[in-house]
N, C-alpha and C positions, 0 to 999 in steps of 0.2 A: 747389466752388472750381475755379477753371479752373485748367489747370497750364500756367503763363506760361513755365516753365523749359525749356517742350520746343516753345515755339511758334513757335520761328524757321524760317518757310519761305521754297521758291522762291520765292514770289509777293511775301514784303513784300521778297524779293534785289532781285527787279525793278522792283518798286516805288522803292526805294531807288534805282535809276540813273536817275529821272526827277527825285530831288530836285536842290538843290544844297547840295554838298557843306558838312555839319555846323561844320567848323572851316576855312573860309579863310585865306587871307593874304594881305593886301592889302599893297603896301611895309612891309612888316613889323610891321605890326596885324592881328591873330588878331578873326575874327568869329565866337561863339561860336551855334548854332541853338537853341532854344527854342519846345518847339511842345506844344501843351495842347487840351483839347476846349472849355474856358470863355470864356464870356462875360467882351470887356473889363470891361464893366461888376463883374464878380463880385471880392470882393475878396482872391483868393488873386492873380488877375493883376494885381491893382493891387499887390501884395507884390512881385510878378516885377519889372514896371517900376520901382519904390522898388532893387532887385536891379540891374536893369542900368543906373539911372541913376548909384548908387554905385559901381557897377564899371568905367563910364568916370570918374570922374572918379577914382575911385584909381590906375588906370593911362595917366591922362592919354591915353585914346584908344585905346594899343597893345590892350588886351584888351576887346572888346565883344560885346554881346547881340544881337540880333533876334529879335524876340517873334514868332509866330507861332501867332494865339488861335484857337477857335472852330470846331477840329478842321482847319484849313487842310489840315496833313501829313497828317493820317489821325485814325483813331478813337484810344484809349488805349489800346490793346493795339496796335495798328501803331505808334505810338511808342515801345513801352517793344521793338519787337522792331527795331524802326529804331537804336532806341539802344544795344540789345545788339551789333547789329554795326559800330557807329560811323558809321552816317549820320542820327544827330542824337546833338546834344550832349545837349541839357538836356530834361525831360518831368518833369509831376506826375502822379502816382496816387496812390489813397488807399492808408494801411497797409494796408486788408484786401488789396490786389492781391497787396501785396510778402511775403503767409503762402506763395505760388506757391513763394519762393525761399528764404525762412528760417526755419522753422517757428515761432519768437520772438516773430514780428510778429502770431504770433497771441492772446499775451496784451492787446494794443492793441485788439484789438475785444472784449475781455468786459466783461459790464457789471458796471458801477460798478467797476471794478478803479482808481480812481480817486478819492479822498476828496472831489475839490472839484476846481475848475480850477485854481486855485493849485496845490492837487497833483501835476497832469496836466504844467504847465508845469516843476515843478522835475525831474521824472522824466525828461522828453525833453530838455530844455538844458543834463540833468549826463550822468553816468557811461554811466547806464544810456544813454538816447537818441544817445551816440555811438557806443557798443558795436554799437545797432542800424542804424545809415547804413552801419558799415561792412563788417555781416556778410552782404552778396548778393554780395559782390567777386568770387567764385568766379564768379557770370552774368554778369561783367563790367557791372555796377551800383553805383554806390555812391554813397550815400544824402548832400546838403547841407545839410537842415537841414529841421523839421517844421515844418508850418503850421496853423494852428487851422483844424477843419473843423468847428467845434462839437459839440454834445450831438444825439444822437438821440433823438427823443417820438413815440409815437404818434398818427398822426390818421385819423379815422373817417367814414364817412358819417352812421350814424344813432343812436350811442349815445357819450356820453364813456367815457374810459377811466379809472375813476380810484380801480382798484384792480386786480391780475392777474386775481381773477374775472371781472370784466368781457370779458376776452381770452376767457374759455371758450367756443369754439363760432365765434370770428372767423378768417376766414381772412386772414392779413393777409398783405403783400406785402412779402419782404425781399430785400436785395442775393444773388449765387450765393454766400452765403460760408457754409460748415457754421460758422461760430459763430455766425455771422448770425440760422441754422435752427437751432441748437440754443435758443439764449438764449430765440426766441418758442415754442419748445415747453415750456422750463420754465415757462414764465410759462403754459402755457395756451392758448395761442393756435395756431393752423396756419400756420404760414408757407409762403409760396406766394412762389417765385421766380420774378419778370419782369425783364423789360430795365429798363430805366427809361423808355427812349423809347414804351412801348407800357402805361406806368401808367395815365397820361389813362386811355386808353380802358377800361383794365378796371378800373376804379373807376367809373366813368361806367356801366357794362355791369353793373355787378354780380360779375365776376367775383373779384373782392376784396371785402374790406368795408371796409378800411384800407390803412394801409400805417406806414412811419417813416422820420424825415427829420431836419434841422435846418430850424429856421424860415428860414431867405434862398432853401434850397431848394425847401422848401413854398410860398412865396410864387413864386418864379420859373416855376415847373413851374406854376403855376396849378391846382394842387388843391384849393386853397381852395376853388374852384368848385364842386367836389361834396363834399366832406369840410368838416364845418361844424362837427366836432368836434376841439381839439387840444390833447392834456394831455401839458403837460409835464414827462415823469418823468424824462426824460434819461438811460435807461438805459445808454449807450454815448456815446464820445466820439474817437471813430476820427481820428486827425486825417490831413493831407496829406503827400505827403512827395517834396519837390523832389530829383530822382537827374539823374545825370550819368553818362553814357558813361562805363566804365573805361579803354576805348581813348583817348577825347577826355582825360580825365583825366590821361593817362600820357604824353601828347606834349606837354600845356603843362612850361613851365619850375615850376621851385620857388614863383616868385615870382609866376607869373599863378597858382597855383595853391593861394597866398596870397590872394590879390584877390579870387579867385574866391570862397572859402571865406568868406572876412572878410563879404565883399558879399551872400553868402547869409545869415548870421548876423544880419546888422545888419538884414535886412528884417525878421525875424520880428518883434520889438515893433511893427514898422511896420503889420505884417500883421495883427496881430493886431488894434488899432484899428481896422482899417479894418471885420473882421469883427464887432465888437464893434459898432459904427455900423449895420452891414448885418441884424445880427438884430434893433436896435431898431426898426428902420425898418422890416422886416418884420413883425414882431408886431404893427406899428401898423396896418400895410395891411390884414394880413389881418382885426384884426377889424373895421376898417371895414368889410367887404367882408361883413361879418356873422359871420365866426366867431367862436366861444365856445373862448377861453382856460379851463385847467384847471390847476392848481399843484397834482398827489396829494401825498400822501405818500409819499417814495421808501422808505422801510424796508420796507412789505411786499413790494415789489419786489425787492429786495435782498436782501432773506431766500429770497425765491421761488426765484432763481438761482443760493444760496449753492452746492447742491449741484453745479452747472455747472462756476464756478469749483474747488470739491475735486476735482473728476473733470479738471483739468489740472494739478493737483500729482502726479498720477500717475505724469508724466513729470519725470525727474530733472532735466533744466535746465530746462522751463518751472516747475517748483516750485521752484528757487533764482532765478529771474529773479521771478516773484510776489511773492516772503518780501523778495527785494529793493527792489521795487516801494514793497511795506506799510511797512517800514523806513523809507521816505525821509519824513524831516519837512520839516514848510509850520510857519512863523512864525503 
């Protein structure tokens, strides 16, 4: 896990005096900067834009967005360090980023620590999930609202997976995250961490035999191309999570910072559709394209990991945030 907490250097300072400037003021309309690594196409930026089309109209103008997609400002780690010093407003990363800054966010990437999506949803849009937006404040961070990043499944070159034996002897290819590497080692598996931008090739090479994903991403990445196997167990469900400058945060008024808030909130159901659309549409492409879909059974999965999950109750507030987690009822 990279430690995002200590990665503010000279270079993104300087960087930062080529931008322009995070929060303007135009005759007295606040333009608010938003900068991301994704494709408009993808549908957490279509959330954004749903975010900043609500946000002018709630502020009749005075408080607006500027999108800026497809790593324009810089990579996600130059944004989140742009952001820490208040030359950008607004950036997304996923929860695994944000374990850099609050150890908490680490119960969000274990698997299955989530009964169902319905689950996943009431946990992050009650108590718990605002407790967590607002515990980085200290990095001058703080968290507006979570976005569906979907379920993570495995997909393979030459064999399905569709049971954790199957993993025995694969090396598959996971995010830099130690839960990441923990979880495919209780399963069995060797996980092997790469960039993402350089997966193509070492799945193509042989130097993986898998990797895991959400389908919108497996299909955009173009894996599908050598990976013709994809079972999905949905062991993890990481989602997105839209932060704001603390600096940026602290100079708007009470009431942009109303608008702002509001306008973030209201995107999520938006967003989540859109995602919901994007993995149909996925699944479709891909097995046109000839992959073989696989639906395991997730319990021996789940049992595979249980011991993962006990070995974070060890810790006194990650085992009260869990027992809190397990507690929360779905209708």
């Amino acid at each position: 896990m990279i430690k995002w907490k200590t990665l503010i250097r000279p270079g993104v300072i300087l960087l930062s005096i080529f931008l322009v400037v995070s929060c303007q003021v135009n005759n007295k309309n606040k333009v608010l900067k938003l900068a991301h690594g994704l494709d408009p196409s993808h549908p957490v930026h279509k959330g954004m834009v749903f975010m900043a089309e609500t946000l002018k109209e709630k502020s009749r103008g005075q408080l607006t967005i500027d999108i800026y997609p497809s790593g324009q400002l810089g990579s996600e780690q130059q944004c989140v360090e742009l952001l820490q010093i208040g030359s950008l407003a607004i950036t997304k990363v996923s929860a695994a980023v944000m374990e850099g800054f609050t150890k908490k966010f680490k119960v969000l990437g274990l698997p299955y620590v989530f009964r169902s999506k319905e689950h996943g949803y009431k946990v992050l849009d009650g108590e718990i999930g605002r407790e967590l937006l607002v515990g980085a404040e200290e990095f001058w961070i703080r968290g507006l609202c979570f976005y569906d990043a979907g379920s993570r499944s495995f997909y393979t070159i030459d064999k399905p997976i569709e049971s954790p034996e199957d993993l025995e002897g694969l090396k598959i290819r996971v995010m830099k995250s130690i839960t990441a590497m923990e979880m495919v080692k209780s399963l069995g598996g060797s996980p092997t961490p790469i960039s993402y931008g350089e997966l193509y090739t070492a799945l193509q090479s042989g130097v993986v035999d898998g990797a895991e994903n959400n389908p919108p991403s497996f299909y955009t990445s173009h894996h599908y191309e050598v990976c013709k196997h994809y079972s999905l167990d949905e062991h993890t469900s990481v989602p997105d999570v839209l932060i704001v400058s603390k600096a940026i945060w602290d100079s708007l008024t009470e009431q942009e910072q109303k608008w702002l808030q509001e306008a973030a909130l209201e995107s999520v159901p938006v967003q989540r559709k859109y995602w919901a659309q994007s993995v149909e549409e996925s699944l479709r492409a891909v097995q046109e394209a000839g992959v073989k879909i696989y639906y395991p059974n997730k319990a021996p999965f789940a049992n595979k990991v249980q011991n993962l999950l006990d070995s974070y109750k060890e810790d006194v507030s990650l085992k009260d945030l869990l027992e809190r987690i397990e507690a929360v009822e779905t209708n």
